[in-house]
C-alpha positions as a printed Julia matrix, in Angstrom:
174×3 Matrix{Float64}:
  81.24  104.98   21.61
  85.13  104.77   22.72
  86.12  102.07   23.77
  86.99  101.57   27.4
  90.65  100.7    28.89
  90.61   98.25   31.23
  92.25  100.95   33.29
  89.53  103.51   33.08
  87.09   99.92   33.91
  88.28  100.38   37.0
  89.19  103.53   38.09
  85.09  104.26   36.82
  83.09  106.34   39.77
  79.86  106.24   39.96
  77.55  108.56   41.86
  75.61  107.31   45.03
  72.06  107.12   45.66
  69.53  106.07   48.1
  69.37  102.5    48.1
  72.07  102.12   45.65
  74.09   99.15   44.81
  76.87   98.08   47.54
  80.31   99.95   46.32
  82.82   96.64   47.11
  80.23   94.51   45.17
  80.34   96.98   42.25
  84.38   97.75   42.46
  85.03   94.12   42.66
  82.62   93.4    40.24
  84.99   96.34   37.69
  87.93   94.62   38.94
  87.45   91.61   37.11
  85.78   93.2    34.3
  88.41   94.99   33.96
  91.24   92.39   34.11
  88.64   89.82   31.59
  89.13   93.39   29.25
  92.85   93.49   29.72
  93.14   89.62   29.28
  90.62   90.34   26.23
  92.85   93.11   24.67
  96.13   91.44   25.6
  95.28   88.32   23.65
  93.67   90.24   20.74
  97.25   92.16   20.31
  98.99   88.86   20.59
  95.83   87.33   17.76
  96.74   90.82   15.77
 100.53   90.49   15.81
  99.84   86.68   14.74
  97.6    87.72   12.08
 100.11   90.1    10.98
 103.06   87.6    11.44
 101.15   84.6     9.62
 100.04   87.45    6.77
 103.49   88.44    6.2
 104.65   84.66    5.72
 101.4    84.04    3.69
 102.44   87.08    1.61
 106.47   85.73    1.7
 105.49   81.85    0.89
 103.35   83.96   -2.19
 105.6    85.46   -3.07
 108.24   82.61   -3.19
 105.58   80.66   -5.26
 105.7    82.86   -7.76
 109.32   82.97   -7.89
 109.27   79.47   -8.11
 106.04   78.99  -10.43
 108.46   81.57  -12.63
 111.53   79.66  -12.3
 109.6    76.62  -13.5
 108.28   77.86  -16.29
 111.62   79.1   -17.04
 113.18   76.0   -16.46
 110.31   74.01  -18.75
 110.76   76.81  -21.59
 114.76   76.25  -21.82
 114.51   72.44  -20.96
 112.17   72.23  -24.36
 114.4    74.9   -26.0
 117.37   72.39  -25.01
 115.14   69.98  -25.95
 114.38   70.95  -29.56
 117.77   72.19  -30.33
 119.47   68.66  -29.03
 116.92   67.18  -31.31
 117.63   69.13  -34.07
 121.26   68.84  -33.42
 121.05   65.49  -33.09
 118.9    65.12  -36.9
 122.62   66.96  -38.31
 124.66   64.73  -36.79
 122.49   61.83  -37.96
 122.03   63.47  -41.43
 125.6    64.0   -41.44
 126.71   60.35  -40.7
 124.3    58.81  -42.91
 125.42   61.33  -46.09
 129.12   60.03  -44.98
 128.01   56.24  -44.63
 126.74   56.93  -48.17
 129.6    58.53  -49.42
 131.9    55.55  -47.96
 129.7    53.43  -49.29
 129.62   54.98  -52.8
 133.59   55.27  -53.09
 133.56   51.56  -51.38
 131.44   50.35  -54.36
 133.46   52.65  -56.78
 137.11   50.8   -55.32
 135.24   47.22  -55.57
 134.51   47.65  -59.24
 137.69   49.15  -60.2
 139.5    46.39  -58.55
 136.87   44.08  -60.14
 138.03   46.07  -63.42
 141.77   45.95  -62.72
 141.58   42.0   -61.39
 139.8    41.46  -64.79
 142.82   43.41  -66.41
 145.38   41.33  -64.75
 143.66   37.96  -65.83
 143.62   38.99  -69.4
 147.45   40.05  -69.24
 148.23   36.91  -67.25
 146.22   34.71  -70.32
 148.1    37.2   -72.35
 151.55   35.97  -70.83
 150.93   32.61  -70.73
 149.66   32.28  -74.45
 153.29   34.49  -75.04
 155.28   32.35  -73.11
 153.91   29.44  -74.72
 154.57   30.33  -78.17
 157.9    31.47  -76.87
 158.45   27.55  -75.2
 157.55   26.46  -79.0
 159.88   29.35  -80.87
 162.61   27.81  -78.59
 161.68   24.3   -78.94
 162.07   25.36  -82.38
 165.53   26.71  -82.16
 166.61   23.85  -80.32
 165.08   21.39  -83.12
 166.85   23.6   -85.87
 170.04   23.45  -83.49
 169.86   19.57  -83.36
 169.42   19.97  -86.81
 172.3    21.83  -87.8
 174.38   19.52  -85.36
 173.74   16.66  -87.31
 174.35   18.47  -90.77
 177.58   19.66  -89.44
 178.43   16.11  -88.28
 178.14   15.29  -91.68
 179.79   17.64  -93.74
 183.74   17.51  -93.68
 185.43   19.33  -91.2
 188.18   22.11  -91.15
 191.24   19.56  -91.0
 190.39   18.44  -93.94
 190.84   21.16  -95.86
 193.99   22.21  -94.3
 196.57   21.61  -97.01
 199.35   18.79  -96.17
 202.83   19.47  -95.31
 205.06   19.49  -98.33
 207.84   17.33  -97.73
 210.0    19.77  -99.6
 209.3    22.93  -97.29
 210.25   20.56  -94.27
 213.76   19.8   -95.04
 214.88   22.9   -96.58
């Protein structure tokens, strides 16, 4: 069966009869069927273009989830990509600086024991030059004694004017 307009409602003819029903009763009676059917279909276009509207935005805000449930995941999967390589990064640069706090270390140690070595060095040389500059203090005490020595020896032995011959009293006058 078609459905009826609210139009055709009440523009509907009916034939007469013999004790039929009264034709104001019945016309008034389509009348407001008729505007119940065009309230009726009004509202269901207005319910229809809702449905529609609020299915398009169901279908939009769906849409947009899944955009953003994508972007999410996308953001998690570099965030833990980020994640790892700034970890791994960050296991080179501690690698690194503990290889060079070794190394440091090492030649640190290394520069300790050769100064170790070379203060060790400069002891020795310094008990060296001591024990040298005390024989030297005793070789010149020496000298000194054999000076005083030979002083005395010399003070002792005749001197130079006595050996000089006298004057001849002959060569004077002549």
């Amino acid at each position: 069966m078609n459905r009826l307009t609210p139009l055709e409602i009440q523009r509907a003819m009916f034939p007469t009869r013999w004790k039929g029903m009264d034709p104001d009763a019945v016309r008034a009676f389509l009348s407001q069927l008729a505007e119940q059917v065009e309230d009726d279909a009004r509202l269901r276009g207005e319910l229809k273009a809702q449905v529609a509207r609020l299915s398009q935005e169901v279908e939009e805000y769906r849409h947009r989830t899944n955009g953003l449930n994508e972007a999410l995941v996308a953001a998690q999967h570099t965030a833990e990509a980020m994640i790892g390589r700034a970890e791994a990064e960050a296991q080179r640069i501690v690698s690194e600086a503990q290889a060079l706090a070794d190394r440091v270390i090492d030649d640190a140690i290394r520069r300790a024991e050769n100064l170790e070595l070379i203060i060790s060095q400069l002891r020795s040389r310094r008990r060296a030059a001591r024990a040298d500059l005390g024989k030297l203090v005793e070789l010149l005490q020496g000298y000194a004694k054999d000076d005083e020595t030979a002083e005395e020896r010399e003070a002792q032995a005749p001197s130079v004017a006595l050996m000089r011959p006298r004057a001849r009293e002959g060569k004077a006058g002549s």
